[in-house]
FIMIMI-812648 format. One record per residue (C-alpha): residue number from 1; residue in three letters; x, y, z. Coordinates in steps of 0.02 Angstrom, whole numbers, plus 50000, padded with zeros to 5 digits. Each point is the difference from the previous one (the first is absolute). Layout:
// FIMIMI-812648
<node drenlo="NUM" loro="ALA" xx="X" yy="Y" zz="Z"/>
...
***
This chain:
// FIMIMI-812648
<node drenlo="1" loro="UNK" xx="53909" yy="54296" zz="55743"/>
<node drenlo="2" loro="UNK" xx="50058" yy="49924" zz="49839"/>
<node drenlo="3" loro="UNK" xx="50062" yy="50162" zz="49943"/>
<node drenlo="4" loro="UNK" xx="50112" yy="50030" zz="50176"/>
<node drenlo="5" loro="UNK" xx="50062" yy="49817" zz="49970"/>
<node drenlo="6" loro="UNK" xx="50057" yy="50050" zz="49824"/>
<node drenlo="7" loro="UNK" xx="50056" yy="50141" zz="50049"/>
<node drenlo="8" loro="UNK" xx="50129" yy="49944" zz="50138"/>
<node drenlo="9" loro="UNK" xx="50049" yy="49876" zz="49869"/>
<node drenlo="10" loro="UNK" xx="50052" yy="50120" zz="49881"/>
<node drenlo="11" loro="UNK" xx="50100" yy="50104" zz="50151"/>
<node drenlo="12" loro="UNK" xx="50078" yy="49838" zz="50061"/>
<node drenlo="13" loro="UNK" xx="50061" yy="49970" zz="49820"/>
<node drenlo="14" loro="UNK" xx="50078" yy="50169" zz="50007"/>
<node drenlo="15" loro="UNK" xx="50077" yy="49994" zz="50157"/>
<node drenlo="16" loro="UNK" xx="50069" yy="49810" zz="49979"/>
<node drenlo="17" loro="UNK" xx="50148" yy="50060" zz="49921"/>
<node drenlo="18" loro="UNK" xx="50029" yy="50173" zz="50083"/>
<node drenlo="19" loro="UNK" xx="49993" yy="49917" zz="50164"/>
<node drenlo="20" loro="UNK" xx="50146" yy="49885" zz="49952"/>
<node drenlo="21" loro="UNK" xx="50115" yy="50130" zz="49908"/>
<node drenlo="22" loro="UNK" xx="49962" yy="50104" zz="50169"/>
<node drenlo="23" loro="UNK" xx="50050" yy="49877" zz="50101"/>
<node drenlo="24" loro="UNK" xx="50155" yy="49970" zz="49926"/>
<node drenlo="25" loro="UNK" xx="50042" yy="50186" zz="49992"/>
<node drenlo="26" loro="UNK" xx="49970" yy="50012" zz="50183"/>
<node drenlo="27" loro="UNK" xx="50134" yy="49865" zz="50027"/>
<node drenlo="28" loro="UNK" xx="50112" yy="50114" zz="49924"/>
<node drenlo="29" loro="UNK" xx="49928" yy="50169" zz="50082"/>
<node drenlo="30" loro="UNK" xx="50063" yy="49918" zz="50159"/>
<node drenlo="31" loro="UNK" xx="50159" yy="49978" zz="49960"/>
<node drenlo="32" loro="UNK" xx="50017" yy="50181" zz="49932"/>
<node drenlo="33" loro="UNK" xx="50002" yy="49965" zz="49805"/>
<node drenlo="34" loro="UNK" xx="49874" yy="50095" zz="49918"/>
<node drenlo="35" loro="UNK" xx="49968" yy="49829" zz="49855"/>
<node drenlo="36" loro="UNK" xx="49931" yy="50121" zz="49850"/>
<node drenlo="37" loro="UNK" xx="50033" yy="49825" zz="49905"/>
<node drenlo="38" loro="UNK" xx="49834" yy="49923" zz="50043"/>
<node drenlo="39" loro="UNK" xx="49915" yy="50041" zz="49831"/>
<node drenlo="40" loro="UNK" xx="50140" yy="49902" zz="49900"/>
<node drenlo="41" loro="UNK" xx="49985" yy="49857" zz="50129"/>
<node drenlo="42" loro="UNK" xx="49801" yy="49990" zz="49979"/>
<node drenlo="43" loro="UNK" xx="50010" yy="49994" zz="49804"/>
<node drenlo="44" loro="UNK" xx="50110" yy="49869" zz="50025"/>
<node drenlo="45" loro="UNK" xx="49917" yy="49890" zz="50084"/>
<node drenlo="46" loro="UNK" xx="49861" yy="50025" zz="49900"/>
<node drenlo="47" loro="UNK" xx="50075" yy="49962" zz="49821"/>
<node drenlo="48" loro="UNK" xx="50090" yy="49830" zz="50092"/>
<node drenlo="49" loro="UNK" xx="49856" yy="49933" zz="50075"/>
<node drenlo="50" loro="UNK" xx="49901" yy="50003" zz="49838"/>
<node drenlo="51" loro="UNK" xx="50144" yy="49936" zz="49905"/>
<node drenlo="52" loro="UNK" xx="49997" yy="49848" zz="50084"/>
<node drenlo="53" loro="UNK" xx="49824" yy="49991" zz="50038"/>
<node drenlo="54" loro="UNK" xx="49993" yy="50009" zz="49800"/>
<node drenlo="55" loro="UNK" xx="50122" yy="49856" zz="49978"/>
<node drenlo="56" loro="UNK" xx="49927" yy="49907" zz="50145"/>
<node drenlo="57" loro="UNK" xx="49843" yy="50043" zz="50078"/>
<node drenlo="58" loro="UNK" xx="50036" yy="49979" zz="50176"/>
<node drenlo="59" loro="UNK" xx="49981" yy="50134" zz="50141"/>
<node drenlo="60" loro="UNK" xx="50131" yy="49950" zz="50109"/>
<node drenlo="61" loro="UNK" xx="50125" yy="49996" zz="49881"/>
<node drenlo="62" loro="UNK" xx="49939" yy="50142" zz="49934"/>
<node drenlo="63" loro="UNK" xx="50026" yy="50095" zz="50156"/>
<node drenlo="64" loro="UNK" xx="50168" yy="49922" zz="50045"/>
<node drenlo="65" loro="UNK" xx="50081" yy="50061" zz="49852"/>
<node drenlo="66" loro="UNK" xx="49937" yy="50182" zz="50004"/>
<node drenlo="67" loro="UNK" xx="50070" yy="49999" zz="50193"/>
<node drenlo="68" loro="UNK" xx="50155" yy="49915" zz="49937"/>
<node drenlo="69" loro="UNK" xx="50036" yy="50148" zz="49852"/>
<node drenlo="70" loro="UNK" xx="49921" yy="50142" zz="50099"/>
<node drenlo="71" loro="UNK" xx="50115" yy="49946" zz="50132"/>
<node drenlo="72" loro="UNK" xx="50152" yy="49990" zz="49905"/>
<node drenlo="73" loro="UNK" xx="49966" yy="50161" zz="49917"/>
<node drenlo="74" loro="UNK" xx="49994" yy="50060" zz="50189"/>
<node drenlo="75" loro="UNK" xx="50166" yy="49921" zz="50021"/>
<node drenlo="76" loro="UNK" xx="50082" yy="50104" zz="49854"/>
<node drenlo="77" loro="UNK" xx="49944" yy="50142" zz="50078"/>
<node drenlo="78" loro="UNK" xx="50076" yy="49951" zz="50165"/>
<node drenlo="79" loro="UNK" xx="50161" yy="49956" zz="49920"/>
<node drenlo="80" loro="UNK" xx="50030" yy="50165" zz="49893"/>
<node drenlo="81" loro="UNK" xx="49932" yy="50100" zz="50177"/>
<node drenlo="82" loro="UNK" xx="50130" yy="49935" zz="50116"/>
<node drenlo="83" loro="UNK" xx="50148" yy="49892" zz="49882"/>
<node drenlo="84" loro="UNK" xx="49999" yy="50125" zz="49870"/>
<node drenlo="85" loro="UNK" xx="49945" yy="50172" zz="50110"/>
<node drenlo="86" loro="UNK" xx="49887" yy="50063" zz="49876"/>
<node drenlo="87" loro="UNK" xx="49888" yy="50118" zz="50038"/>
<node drenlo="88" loro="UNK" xx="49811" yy="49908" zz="50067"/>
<node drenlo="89" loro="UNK" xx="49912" yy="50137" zz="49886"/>
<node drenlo="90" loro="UNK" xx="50082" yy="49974" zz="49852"/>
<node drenlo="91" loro="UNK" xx="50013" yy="49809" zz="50015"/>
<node drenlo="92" loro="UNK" xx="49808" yy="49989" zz="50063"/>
<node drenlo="93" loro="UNK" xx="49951" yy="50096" zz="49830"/>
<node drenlo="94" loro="UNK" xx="50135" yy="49877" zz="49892"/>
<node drenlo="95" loro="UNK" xx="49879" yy="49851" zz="50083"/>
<node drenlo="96" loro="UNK" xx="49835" yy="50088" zz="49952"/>
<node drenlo="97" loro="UNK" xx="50067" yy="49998" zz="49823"/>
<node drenlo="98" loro="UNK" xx="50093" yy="49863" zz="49986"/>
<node drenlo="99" loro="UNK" xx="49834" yy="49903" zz="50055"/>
<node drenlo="100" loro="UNK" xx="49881" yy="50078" zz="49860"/>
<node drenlo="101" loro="UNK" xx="50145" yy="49969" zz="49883"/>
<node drenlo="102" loro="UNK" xx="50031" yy="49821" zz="50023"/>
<node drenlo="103" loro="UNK" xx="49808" yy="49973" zz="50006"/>
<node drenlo="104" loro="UNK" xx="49996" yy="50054" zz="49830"/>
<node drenlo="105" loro="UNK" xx="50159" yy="49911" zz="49922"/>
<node drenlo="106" loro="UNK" xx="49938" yy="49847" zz="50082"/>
<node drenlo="107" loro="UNK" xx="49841" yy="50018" zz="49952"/>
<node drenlo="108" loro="UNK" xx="50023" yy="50008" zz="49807"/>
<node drenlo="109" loro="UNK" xx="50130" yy="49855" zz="50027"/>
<node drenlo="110" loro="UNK" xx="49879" yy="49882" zz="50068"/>
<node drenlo="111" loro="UNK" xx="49811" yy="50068" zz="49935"/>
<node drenlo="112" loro="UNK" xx="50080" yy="50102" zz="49849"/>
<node drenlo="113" loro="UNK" xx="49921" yy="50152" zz="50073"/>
<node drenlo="114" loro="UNK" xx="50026" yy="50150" zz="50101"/>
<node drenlo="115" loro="UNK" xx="49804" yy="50021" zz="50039"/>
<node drenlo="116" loro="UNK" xx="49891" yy="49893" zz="50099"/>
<node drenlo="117" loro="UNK" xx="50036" yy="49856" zz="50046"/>
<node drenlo="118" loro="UNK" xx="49852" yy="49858" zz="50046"/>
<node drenlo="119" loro="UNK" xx="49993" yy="49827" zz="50077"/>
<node drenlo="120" loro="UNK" xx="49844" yy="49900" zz="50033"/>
<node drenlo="121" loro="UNK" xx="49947" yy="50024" zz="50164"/>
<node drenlo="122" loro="UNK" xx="49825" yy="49992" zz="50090"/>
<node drenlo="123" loro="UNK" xx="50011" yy="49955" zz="50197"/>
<node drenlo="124" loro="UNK" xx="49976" yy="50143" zz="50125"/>
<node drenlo="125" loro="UNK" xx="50167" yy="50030" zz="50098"/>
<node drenlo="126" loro="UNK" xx="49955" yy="50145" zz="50101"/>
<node drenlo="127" loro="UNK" xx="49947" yy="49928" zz="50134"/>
<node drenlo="128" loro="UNK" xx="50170" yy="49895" zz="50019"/>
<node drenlo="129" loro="UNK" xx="50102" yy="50155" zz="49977"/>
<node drenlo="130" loro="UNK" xx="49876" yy="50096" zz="50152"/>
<node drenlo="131" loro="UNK" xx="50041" yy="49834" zz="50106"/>
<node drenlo="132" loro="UNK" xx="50175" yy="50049" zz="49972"/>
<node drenlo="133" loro="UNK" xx="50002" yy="50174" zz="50038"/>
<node drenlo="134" loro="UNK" xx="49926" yy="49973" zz="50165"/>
<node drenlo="135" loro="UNK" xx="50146" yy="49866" zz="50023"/>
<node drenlo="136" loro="UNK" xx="50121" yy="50140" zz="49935"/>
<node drenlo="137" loro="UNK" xx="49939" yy="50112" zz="50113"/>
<node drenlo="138" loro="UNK" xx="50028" yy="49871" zz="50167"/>
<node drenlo="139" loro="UNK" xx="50156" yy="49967" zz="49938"/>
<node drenlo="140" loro="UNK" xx="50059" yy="50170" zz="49968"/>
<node drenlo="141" loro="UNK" xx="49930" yy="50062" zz="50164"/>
<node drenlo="142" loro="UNK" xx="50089" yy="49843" zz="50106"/>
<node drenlo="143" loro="UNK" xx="50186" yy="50022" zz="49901"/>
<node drenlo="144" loro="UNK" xx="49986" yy="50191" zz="50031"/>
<node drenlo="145" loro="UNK" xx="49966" yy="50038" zz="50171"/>
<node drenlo="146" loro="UNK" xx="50019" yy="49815" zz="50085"/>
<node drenlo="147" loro="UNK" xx="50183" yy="49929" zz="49935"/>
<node drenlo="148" loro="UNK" xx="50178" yy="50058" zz="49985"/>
<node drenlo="149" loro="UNK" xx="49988" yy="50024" zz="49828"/>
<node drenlo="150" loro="UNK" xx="49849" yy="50131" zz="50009"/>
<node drenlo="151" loro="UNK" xx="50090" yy="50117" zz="50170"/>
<node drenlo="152" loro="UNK" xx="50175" yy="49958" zz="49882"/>
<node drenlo="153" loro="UNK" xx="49912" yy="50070" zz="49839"/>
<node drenlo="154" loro="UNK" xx="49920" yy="50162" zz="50063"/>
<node drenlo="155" loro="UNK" xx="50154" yy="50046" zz="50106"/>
<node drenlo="156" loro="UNK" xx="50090" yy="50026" zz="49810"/>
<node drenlo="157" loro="UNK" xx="49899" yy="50161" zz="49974"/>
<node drenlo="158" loro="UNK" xx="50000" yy="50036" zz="50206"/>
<node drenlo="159" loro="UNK" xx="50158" yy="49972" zz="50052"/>
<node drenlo="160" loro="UNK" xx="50103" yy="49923" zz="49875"/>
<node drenlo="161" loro="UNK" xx="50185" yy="50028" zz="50111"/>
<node drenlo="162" loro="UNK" xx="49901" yy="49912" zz="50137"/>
<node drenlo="163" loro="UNK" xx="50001" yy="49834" zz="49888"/>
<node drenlo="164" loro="UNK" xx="50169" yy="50020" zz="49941"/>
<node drenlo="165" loro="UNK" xx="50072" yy="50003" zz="50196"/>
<node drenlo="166" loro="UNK" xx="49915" yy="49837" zz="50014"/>
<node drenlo="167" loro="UNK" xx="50098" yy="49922" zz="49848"/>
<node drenlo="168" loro="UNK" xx="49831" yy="49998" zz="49886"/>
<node drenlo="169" loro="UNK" xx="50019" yy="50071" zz="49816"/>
<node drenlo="170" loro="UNK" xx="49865" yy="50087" zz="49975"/>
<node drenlo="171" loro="UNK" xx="50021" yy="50017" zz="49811"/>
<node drenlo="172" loro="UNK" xx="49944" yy="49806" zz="50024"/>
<node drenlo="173" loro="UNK" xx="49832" yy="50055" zz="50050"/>
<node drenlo="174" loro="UNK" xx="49993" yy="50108" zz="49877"/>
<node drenlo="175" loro="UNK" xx="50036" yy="49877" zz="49873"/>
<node drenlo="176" loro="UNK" xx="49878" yy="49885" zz="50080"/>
<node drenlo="177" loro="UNK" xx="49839" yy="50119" zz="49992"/>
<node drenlo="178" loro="UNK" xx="50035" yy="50018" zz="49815"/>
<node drenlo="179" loro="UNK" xx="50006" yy="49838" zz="49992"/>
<node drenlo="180" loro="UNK" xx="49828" yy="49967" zz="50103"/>
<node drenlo="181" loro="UNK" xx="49942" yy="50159" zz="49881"/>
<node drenlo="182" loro="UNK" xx="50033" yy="49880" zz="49861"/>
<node drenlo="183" loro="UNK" xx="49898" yy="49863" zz="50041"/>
<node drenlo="184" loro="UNK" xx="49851" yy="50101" zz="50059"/>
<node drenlo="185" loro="UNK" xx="50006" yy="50098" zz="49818"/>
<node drenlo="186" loro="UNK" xx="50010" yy="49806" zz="49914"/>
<node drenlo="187" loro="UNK" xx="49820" yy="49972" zz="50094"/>
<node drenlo="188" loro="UNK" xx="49924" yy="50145" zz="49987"/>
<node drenlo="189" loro="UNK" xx="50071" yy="50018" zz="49794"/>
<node drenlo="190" loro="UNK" xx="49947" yy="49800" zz="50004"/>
<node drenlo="191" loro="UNK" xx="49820" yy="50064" zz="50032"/>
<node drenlo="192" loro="UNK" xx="49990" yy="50129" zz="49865"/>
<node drenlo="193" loro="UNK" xx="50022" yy="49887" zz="49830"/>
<node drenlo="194" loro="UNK" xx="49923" yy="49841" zz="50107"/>
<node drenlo="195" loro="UNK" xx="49829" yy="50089" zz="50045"/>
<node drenlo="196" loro="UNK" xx="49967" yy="50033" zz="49820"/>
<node drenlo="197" loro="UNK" xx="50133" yy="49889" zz="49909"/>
<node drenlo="198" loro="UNK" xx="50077" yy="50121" zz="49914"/>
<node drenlo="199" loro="UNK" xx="50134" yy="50108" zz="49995"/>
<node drenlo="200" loro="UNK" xx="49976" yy="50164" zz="49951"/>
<node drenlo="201" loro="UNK" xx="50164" yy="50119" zz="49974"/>
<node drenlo="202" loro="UNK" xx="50008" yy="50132" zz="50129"/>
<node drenlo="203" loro="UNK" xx="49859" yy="49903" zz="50106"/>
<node drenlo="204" loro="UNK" xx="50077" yy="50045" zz="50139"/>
<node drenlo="205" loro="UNK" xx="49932" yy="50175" zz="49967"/>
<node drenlo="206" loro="UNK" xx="50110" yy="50101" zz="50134"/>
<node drenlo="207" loro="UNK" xx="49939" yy="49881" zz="50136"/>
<node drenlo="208" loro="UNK" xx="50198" yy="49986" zz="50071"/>
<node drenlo="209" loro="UNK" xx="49979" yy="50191" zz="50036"/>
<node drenlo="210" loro="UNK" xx="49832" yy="49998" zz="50076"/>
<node drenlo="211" loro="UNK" xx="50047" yy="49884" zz="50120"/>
<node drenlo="212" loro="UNK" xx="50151" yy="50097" zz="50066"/>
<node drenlo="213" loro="UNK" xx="49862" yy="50135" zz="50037"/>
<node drenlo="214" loro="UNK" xx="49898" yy="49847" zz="50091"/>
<node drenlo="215" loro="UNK" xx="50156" yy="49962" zz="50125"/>
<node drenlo="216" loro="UNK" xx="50010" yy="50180" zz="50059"/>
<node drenlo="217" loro="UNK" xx="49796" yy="50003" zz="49994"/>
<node drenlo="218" loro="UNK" xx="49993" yy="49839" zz="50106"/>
<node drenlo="219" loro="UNK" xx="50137" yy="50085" zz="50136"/>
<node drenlo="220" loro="UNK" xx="50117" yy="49879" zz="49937"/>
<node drenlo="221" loro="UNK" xx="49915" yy="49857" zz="50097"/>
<node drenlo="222" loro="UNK" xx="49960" yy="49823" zz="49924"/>
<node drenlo="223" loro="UNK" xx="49811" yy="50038" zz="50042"/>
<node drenlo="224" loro="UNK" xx="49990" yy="50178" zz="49958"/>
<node drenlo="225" loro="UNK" xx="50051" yy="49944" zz="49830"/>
<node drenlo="226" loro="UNK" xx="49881" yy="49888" zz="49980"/>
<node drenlo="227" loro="UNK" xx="49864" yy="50136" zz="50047"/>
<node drenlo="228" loro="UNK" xx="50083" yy="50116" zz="49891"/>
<node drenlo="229" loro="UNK" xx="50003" yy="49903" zz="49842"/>
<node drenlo="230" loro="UNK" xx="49822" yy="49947" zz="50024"/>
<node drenlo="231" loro="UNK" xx="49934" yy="50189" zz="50034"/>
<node drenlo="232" loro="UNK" xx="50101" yy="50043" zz="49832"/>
<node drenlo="233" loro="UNK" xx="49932" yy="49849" zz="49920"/>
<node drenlo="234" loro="UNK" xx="49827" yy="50054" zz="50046"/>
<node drenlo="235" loro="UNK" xx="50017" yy="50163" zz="49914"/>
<node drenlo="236" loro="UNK" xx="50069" yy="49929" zz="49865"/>
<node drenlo="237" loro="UNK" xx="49853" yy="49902" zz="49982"/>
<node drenlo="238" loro="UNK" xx="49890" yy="50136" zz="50030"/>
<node drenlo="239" loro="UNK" xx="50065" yy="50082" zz="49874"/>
<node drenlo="240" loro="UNK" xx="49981" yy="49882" zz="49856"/>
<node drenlo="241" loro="UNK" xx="49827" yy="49984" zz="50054"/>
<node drenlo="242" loro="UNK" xx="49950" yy="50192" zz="50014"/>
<node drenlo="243" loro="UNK" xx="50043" yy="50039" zz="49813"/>
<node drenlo="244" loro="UNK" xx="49832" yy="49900" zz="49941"/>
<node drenlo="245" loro="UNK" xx="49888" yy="50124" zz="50152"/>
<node drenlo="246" loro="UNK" xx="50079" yy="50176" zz="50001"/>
<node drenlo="247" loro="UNK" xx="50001" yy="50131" zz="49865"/>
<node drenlo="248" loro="UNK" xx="50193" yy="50047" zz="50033"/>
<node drenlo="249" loro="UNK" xx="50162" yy="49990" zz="49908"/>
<node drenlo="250" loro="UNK" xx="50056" yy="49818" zz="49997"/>
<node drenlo="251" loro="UNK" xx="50193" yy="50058" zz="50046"/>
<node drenlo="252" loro="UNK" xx="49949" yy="50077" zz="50132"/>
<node drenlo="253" loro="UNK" xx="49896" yy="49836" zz="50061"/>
<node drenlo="254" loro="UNK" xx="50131" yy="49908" zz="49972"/>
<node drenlo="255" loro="UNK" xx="50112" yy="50121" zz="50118"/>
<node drenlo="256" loro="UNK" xx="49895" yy="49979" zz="50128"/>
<node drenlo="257" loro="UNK" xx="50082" yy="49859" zz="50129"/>
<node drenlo="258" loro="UNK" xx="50175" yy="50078" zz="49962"/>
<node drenlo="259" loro="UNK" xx="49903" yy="50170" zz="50062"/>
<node drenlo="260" loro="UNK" xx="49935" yy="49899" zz="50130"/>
<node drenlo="261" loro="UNK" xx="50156" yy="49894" zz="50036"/>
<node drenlo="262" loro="UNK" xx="50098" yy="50192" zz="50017"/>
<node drenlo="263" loro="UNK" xx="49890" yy="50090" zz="50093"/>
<node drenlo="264" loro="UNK" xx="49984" yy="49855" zz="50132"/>
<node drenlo="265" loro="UNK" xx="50200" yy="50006" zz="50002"/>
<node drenlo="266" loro="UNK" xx="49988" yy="50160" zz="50049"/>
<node drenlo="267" loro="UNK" xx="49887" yy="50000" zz="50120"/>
<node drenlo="268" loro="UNK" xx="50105" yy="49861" zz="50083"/>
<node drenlo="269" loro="UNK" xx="50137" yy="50094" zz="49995"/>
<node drenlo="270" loro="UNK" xx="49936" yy="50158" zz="50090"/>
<node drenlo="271" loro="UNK" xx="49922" yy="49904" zz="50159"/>
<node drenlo="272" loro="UNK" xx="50119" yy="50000" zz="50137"/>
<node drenlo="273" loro="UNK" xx="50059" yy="49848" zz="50048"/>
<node drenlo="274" loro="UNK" xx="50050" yy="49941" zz="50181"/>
<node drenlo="275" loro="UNK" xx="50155" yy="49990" zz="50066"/>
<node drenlo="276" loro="UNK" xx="50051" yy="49832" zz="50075"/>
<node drenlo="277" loro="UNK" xx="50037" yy="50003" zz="50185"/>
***
């Protein structure tokens, strides 16, 4: 029993922040933008939070202020996608290392060092952050499918001529999901450097990519993410685990829930689905 308990700790912990950087990539999988940003918005959040967690020790503040600069990084993205009509690729990958680079300028600025970074820290916050999620995922679920904002935001990848006959921009929704992306990466990065206060360059470790996989793995749904980023998390967990029981090559353990993750994908993809009456 103990070991279970420990064990959907550790998954939780892993999924914490995949969950969130999911969720805000789904905001933006609705509106048709394909967010490839969501690794430079993570790291972000993480090196801010433990900045001023450093400085201060508070949470909340802590929190605030990576959802504040993951959200403005979000915004800079927004503004070079539709002000300056640079390509979302190119400007998604300028984000990703933009992010890592300020992290590091900043960081030898303020610590005089472009390494880890630690504040004292010893309270439990995953539990908060869980609480959360499950709030995220009401939320998320309500503005989606049960206000104007949610029919207004998918109809931008469905039927974006639709919106503009009504007089609605939809380059506005647009915006906004980047935007909501944003502040979901801020929580999610928030969570990273806060759950072990520290920040760790690169700590992110290609979580803003795994959880584009998790949106299209959870059938784009609010709860299908959250089942998808748990199942990954799971393996993930697994994985770290099986390399002290089986006689194997550790890369290849460590493979194992993007296997996992790919070959469930797949298999998703291949069973037909039914047509709506």
């Amino acid at each position: 029993m103990e070991s279970l308990l420990l064990f959907l700790k550790s998954t939780l912990t892993i999924m914490i922040p995949l969950f969130f950087a999911a969720m805000g990539g789904l905001y933006t999988v609705l509106a048709g933008i394909l967010n490839i940003a969501l690794e430079g918005l993570l790291l972000c959040g993480a090196f801010s939070s433990l900045t001023v967690f450093y400085f201060t020790g508070n949470y909340l503040a802590s929190v605030i202020c990576a959802v504040i600069s993951s959200t403005a990084l979000a915004a800079l993205h927004a503004f070079s996608i539709f002000k300056l009509r640079a390509n979302i690729f190119i400007t998604g990958l300028a984000v990703n290392l933009l992010s890592s680079g300020l992290c590091a300028v900043f960081s030898e600025k303020l610590f005089n060092t472009k390494g880890v970074v630690a504040a004292a820290g010893s309270s439990s916050i995953l539990l908060w952050y869980s609480i959360f999620a499950l709030i995220m995922l009401a939320v998320s679920w309500l503005a989606i499918y049960k206000t104007p904002f949610g029919y207004r935001l998918r109809a931008c990848d469905k039927n974006s001529p639709a919106l503009v006959s009504l007089s609605v921009n939809p380059e506005l929704y647009k915006a906004a999901s980047l935007f909501i992306s944003g502040f979901c990466c801020g929580i999610g990065g928030s969570f990273l450097s806060l759950n072990i206060a520290a920040f760790v360059p690169g700590m992110s470790a290609g979580k803003g990519w795994i959880a584009l996989a998790v949106v299209f793995l959870g059938a784009k749904k609010p709860h299908g993410v959250l089942a998808a980023a748990f199942v990954f998390a799971a393996f993930e967990c697994y994985s770290n685990y099986a390399q002290g029981f089986f006689s194997i090559p550790a890369d290849f353990i460590l493979a194992f829930p993007y296997i996992c993750t790919l070959a469930v994908m797949i298999g998703v993809s291949i069973v037909p689905k039914k047509t709506p009456l």
